[in-house]
C-alpha positions in Angstrom: 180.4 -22.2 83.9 184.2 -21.0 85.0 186.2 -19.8 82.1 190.1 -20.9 81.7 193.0 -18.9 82.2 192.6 -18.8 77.9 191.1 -16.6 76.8 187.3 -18.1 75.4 187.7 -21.6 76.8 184.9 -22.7 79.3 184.9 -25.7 81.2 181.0 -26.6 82.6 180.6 -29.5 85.3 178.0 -31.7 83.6 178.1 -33.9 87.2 178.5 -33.3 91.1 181.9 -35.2 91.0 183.2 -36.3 88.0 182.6 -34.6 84.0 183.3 -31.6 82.5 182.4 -30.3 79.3 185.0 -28.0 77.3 184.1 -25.3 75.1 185.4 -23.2 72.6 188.5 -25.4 71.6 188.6 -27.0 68.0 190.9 -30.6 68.6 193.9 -31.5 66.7 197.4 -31.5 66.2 198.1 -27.8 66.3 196.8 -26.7 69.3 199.0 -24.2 71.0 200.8 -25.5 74.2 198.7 -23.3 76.4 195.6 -24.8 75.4 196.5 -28.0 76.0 197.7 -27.7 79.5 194.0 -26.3 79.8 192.6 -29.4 78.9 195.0 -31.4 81.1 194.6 -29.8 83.9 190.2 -30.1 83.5 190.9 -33.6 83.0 192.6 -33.8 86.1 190.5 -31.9 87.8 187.5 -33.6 86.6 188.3 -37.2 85.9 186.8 -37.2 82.2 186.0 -34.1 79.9 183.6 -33.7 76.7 184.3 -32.0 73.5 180.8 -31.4 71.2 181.2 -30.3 67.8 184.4 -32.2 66.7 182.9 -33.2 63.5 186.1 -32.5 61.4 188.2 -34.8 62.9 189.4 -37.9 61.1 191.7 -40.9 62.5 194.7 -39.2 61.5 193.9 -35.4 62.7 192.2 -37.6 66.4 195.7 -39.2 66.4 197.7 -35.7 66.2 195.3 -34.7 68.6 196.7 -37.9 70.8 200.5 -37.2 70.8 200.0 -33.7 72.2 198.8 -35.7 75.5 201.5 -38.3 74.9 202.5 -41.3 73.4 199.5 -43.0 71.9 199.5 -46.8 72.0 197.7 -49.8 70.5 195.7 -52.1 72.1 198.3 -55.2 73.2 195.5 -57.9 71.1 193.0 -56.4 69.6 195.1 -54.3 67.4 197.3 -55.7 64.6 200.9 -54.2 64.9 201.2 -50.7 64.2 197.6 -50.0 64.4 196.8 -46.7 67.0 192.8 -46.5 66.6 190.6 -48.9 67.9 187.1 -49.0 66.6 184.2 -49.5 68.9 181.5 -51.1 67.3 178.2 -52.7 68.6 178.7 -55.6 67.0 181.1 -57.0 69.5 180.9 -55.1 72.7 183.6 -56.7 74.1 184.1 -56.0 77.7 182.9 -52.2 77.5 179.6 -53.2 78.5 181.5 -54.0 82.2 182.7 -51.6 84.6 186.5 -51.2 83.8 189.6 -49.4 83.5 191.3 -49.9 80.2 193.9 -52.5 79.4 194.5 -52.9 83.3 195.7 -56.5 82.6 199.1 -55.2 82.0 201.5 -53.5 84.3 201.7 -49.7 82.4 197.7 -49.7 81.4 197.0 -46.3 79.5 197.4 -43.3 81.0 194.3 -41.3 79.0 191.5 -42.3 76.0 190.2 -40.2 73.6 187.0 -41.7 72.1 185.1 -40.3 69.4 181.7 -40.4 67.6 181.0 -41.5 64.5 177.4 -43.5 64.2 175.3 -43.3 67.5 171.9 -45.1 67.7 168.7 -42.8 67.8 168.3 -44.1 71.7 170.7 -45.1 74.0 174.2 -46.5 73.9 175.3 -44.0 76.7 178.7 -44.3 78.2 179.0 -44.1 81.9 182.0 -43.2 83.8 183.0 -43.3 87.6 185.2 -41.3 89.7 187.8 -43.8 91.6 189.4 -41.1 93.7 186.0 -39.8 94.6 185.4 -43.4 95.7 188.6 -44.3 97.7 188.1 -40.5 99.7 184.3 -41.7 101.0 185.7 -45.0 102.6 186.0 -45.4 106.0 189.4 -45.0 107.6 189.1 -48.4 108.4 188.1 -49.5 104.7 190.7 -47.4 103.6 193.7 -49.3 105.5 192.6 -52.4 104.4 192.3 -51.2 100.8 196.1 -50.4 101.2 197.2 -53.1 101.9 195.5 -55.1 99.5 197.1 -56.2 95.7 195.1 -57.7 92.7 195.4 -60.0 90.0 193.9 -58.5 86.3 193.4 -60.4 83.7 192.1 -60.2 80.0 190.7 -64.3 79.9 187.2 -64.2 82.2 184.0 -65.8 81.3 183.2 -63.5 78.5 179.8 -65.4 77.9 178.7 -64.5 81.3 178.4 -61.2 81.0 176.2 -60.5 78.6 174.6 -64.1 77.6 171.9 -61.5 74.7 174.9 -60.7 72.6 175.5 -62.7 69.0 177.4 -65.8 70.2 179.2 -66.5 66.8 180.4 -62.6 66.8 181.7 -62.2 69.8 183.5 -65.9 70.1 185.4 -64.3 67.2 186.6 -61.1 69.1 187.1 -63.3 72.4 189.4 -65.6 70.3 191.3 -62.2 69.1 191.2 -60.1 72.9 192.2 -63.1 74.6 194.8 -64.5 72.0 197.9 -63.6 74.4 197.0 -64.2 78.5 198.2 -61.5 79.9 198.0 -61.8 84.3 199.5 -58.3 85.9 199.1 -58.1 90.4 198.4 -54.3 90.9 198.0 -52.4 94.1 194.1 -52.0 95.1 194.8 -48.5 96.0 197.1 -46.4 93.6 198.8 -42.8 94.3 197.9 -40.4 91.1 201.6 -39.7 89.4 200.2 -36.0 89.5 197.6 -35.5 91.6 198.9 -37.4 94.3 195.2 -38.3 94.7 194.5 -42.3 96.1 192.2 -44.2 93.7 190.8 -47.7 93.7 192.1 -49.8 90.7 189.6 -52.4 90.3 187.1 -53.0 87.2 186.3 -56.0 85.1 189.5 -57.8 85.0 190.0 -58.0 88.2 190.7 -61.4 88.6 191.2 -62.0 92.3 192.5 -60.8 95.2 196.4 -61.7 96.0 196.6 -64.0 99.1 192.9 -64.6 99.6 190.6 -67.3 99.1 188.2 -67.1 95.8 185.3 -66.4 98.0 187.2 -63.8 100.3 187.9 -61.7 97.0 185.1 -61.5 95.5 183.6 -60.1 99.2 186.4 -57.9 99.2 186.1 -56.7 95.5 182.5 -56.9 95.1 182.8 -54.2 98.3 185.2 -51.8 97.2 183.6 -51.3 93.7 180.6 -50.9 95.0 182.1 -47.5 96.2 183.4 -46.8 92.7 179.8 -47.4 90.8 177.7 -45.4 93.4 175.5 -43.0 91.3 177.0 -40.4 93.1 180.6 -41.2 92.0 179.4 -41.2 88.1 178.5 -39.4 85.0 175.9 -40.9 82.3 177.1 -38.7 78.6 174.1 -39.0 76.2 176.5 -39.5 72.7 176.3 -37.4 69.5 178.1 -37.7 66.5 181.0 -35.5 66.6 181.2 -35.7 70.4 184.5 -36.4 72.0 185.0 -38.1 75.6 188.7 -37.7 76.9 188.8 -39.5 80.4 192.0 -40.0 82.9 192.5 -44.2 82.9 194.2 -43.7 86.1 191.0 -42.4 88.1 188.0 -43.7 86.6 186.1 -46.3 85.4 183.4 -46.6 82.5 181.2 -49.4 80.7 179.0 -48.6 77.9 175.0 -49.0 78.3 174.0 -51.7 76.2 170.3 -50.5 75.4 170.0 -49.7 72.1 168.9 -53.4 70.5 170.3 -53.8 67.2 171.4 -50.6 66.3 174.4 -49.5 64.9 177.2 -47.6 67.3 180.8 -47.1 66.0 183.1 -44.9 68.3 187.0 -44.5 67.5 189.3 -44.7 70.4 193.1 -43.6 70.6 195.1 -44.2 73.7 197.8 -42.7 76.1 200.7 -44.5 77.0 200.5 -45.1 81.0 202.9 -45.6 83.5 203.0 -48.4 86.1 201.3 -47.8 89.1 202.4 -47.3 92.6 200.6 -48.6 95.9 200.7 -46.5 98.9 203.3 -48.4 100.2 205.7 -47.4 97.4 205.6 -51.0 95.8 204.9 -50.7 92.0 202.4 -53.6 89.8 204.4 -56.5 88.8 203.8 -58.4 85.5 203.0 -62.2 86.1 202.4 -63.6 82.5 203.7 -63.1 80.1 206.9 -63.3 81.9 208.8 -60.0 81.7 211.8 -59.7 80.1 214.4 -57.6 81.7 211.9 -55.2 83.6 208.9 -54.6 85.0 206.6 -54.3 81.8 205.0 -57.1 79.9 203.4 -55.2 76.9 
């Protein structure tokens, strides 16, 4: 346990390379400027951080909590306009039951997520999350050039079905109707350079459509390779939820999927998102929209 340059804040790794739980610090809106650089910099430093204890926080107070960190956002389908909290509930799933990165299907994906918990099933219904720079720095020098030079196409329409053929069909028809009501298509760099790290990361995940320039076959070799490296158990932390538990995690250097093990129980989380900015390969050239078509710039959504 290494205390903070605050005074009574602790930050505990829960994991070898990735996790980090925070202590002593009551979220909202009126945290003091110094406290919150202490929980940016652990969640830099540690790729996703936990809060236990948070049981006073409501939408609102989880979304003053947000804006310190930045600009929250909605989700560009599943949200109606205006709405900043989306709730994640079992009975849909939706694609967190994949490995991903949030909303990379568009060009500026989130920057951070703050999820919360509200009803958590007796057993199970852990959230995972992996480490992408952690995952990038064990490739081969080899595997690394080729990474750079590599772009990929995300997308939010994929055979839904296919992942998890257990789940009620009727149900989650409904939300794939809603999540894939606009197509969005965005090419992004494999490999990514942190805006503050400067760390290299591998932006892959569940939408990952293909790989730009290379046969259907060749990318799923290619991709199926790489994120192996993300999803090693080494590169990943498994956080056993309570209610009142709070999971902040850097979009820009992890991954995560939910563990679908806990039947047909009931799990509701809350989740509020950072505004992101659009990535950068290592060869300086940034992600490019492809559908919708961008109008006058670089960003789709």
């Amino acid at each position: 346990m290494t205390a903070t340059a605050i005074e009574g804040i602790t930050v505990t790794k829960v994991a070898g390379r990735i996790g980090a739980v925070i202590g002593n610090v009551r979220l909202s809106g009126d945290l003091d400027p110094a406290t919150v650089d202490a929980v940016r910099d652990a969640l830099h430093a540690h790729k996703v951080v936990f809060f236990r204890g948070q049981d006073h926080l409501t939408d609102e107070i989880q979304l003053d909590f947000t804006r310190l960190l930045g600009d929250p956002i909605g989700h560009p389908t599943v949200n109606t306009e205006g709405e900043l909290v989306l709730p994640i509930t079992s009975e849909y799933g939706g694609a967190a039951d994949q490995w991903h990165t949030d909303v990379t299907f568009v060009p500026a994906y989130p920057l951070a997520s703050i999820l919360r918990a509200i009803e958590i099933p007796e057993a199970g219904g852990h959230t995972v999350w992996a480490n992408t720079a952690a995952a990038y720095d064990e490739l081969t020098p080899e595997l690394k050039e080729l990474a750079n030079s590599l772009r990929a196409v995300h997308t939010n329409v994929y055979d839904y079905a296919g992942v998890n053929p257990d789940r009620d069909a009727e149900a989650f028809k409904r939300y794939q109707e809603i999540f894939a009501s606009t197509k969005y298509e965005t090419e992004h760099p494999v490999v990514r350079v942190h805006p503050v790290t400067g760390e290299r990361t591998l932006l892959l995940g569940g939408f990952v459509q293909r790989i730009a320039g290379y046969s259907r076959d060749d990318s799923k070799l290619l991709i199926d390779l790489l994120q192996g490296h993300v999803t090693r158990i080494e590169n990943t932390v498994r956080w056993t939820w309570q209610p009142g538990d709070v999971a902040i995690w850097d979009n820009r250097a992890t991954q995560h999927r939910a563990v679908s093990d806990f039947g047909t129980a009931k799990r509701v989380l809350h989740r509020t998102t950072v505004d992101g900015d659009v990535p950068v390969g290592v060869d300086g050239r940034s992600s490019t929209a492809i559908s919708p078509v961008p109008q006058g710039g670089a960003q789709a959504a």
